[in-house]
C-alpha positions as CSV (number, residue, x, y, z in Angstrom):
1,X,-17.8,-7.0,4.3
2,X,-19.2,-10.5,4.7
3,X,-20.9,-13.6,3.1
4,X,-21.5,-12.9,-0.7
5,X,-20.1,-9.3,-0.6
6,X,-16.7,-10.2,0.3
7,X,-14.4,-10.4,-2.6
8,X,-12.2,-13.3,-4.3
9,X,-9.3,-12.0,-2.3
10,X,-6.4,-14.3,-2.2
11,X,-5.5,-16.1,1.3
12,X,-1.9,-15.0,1.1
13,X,-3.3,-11.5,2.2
14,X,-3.5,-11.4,6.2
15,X,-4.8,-7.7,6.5
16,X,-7.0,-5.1,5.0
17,X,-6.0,-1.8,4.5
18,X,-9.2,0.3,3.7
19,X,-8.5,3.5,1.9
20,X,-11.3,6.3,1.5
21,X,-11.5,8.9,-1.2
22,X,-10.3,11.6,0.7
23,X,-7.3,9.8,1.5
24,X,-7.0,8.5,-1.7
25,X,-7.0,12.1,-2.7
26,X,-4.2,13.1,-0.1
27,X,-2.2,10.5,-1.2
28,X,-2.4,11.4,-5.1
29,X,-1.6,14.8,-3.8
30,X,1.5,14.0,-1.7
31,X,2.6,12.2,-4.8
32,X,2.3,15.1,-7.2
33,X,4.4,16.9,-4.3
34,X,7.0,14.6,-4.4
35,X,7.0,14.5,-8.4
36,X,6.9,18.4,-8.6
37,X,10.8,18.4,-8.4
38,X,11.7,15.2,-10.6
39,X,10.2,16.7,-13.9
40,X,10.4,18.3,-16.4
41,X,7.4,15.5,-17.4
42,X,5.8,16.2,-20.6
43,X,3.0,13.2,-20.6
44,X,1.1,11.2,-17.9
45,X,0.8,7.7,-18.3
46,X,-2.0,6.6,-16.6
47,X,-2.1,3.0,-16.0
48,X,-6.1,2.1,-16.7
49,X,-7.6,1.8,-14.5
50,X,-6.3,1.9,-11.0
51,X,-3.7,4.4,-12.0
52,X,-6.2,6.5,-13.6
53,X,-7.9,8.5,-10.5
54,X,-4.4,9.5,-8.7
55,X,-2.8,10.0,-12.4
56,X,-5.5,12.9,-13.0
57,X,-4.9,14.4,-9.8
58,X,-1.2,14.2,-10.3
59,X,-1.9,16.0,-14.0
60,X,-3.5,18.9,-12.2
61,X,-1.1,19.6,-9.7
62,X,1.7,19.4,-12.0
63,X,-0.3,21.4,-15.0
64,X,0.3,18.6,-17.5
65,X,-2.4,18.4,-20.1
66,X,-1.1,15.9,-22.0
67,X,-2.0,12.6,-20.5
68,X,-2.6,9.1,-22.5
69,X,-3.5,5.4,-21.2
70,X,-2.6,2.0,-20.9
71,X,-4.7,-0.6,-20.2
72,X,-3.5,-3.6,-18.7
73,X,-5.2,-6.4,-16.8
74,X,-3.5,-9.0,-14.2
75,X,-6.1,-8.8,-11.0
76,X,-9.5,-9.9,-11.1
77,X,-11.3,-9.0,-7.7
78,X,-8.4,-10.2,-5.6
79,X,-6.5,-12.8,-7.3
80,X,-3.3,-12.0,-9.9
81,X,-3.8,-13.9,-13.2
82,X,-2.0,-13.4,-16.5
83,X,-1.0,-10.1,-17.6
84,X,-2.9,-8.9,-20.6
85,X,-1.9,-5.8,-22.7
86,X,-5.6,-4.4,-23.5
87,X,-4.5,-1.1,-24.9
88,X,-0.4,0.0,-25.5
89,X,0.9,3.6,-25.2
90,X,0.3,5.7,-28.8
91,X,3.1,4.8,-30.9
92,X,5.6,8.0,-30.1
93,X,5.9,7.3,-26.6
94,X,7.2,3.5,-27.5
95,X,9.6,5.3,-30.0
96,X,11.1,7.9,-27.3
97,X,10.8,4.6,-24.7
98,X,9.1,6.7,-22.4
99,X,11.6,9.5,-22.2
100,X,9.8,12.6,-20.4
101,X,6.6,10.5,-20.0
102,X,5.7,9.8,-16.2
103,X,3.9,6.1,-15.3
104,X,0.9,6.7,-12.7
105,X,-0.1,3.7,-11.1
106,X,-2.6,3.3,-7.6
107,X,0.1,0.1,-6.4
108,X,2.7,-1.9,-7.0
109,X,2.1,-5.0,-5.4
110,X,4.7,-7.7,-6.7
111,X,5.7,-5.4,-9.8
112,X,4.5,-8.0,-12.5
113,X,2.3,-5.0,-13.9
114,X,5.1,-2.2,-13.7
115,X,7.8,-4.6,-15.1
116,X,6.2,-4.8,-18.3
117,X,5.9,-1.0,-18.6
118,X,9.3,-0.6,-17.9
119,X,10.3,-3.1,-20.5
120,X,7.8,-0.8,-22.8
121,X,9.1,2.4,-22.1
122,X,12.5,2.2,-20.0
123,X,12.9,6.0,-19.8
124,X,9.7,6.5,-18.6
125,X,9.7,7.6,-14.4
126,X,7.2,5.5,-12.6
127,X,5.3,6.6,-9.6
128,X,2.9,5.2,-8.0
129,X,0.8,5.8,-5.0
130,X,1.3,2.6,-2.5
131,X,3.6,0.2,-2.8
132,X,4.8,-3.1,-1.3
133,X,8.0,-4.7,-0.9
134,X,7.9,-6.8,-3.9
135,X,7.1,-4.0,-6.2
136,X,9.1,-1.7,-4.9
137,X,11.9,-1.9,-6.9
138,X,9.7,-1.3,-9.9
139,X,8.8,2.5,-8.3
140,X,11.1,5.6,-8.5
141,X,8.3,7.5,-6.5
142,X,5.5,6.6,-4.2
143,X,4.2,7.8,-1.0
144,X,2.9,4.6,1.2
145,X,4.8,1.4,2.0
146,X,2.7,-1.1,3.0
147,X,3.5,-4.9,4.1
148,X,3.2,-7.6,0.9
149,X,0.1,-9.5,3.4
150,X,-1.8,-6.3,2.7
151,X,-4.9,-6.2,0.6
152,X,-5.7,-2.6,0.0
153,X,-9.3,-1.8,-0.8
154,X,-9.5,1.2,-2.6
155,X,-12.5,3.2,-2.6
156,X,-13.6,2.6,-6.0
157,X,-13.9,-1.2,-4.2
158,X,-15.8,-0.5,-1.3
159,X,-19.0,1.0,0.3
160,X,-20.6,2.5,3.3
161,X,-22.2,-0.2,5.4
162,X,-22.7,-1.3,8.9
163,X,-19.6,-2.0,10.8
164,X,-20.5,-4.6,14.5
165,X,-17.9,-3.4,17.3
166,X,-14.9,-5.3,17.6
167,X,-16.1,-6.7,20.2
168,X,-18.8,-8.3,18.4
169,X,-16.8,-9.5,15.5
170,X,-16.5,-6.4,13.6
C-alpha cells in the first residue's frame, strides 16, 4: 500500500504482518484444535467484529451452535482510541459471568479490549487468534505470538495489488 491507500496506522508499529484468508482460516482452525480439549464450552462469544470470522470457524469445529456477540470499538484504521461498549452480552451470560461461555477475539494487542471482557464475564475462557506481548496476559488460548511493533493486516483490511520488487522499493 501507498499514498492515499495506506491506512492511519500508528508510528509506534515498525513492521507489517500481512495475513491472507487462508491463513486466517488455518489459524482459526489451529485454535479450535487447541480449544477442543479446554471445553465443555456451551456459547461463543464473538467479539464484533474482528473476533467474528475466526469465532465462526471455531463454532464449527467445536459443534457449538450457540454463539452471541459483543460489540466493542477502541481502533479506528490503526490508531487505539477510547473503548466503547456498542452492544453487551444478553443478560444470562453477565449473570453466570461468563461461566462455560468461550471469548473469540482475531488479537490482543495491549489487552485494553479483553480486559473489559474479563471484568464483564470473569469465568468466561478467552482465546484469541494472535496475540502480542502486552495482551497476552489477557489470553488463556491463542495460536500466534507476534512482537507489540507489529501491525497485522488482516484480510478483511487488505487487497490484491501490485507489489515493485524489493529492490525497487517494494
Amino acid at each position: 500500500m501507498t499514498g492515499k491507500d495506506e491506512p492511519n496506522i500508528d508510528p509506534k508499529y515498525q513492521k507489517g504482518f500481512p495475513v491472507s484468508w487462508e491463513q486466517f482460516h488455518r489459524d482459526s482452525k489451529a485454535l479450535a484444535w487447541r480449544l477442543a480439549e479446554k471445553g465443555p464450552f456451551e456459547v461463543v462469544l464473538a467479539i464484533a467484529r474482528g473476533g467474528l470470522v475466526p469465532a465462526a470457524v471455531v463454532a464449527r469445529e467445536l459443534n457449538l451452535r450457540n454463539i452471541e456477540t459483543i460489540c466493542l470499538m477502541s481502533y479506528d484504521y490503526g490508531v487505539q482510541g477510547e473503548m466503547q461498549v456498542i452492544r453487551e452480552p444478553s443478560a444470562d451470560l453477565m449473570a453466570n459471568k461468563g461461566r462455560g461461555a468461550l471469548v473469540v477475539d482475531d488479537l490482543s494487542d495491549t489487552g485494553k479490549t479483553l480486559r473489559l471482557v474479563r471484568e464483564m464475564l470473569p469465568e468466561a475462557h478467552v482465546a484469541t487468534v494472535y496475540v502480542k506481548p502486552q495482551g497476552a496476559d489477557q489470553v488463556d488460548t491463542f495460536v500466534t505470538e507476534v512482537s507489540q511493533d507489529t501491525w497485522i493486516y488482516l484480510p478483511w483490511d487488505l487487497t490484491l495489488q501490485f507489489a515493485p520488487p524489493i529492490r525497487e522499493g517494494g
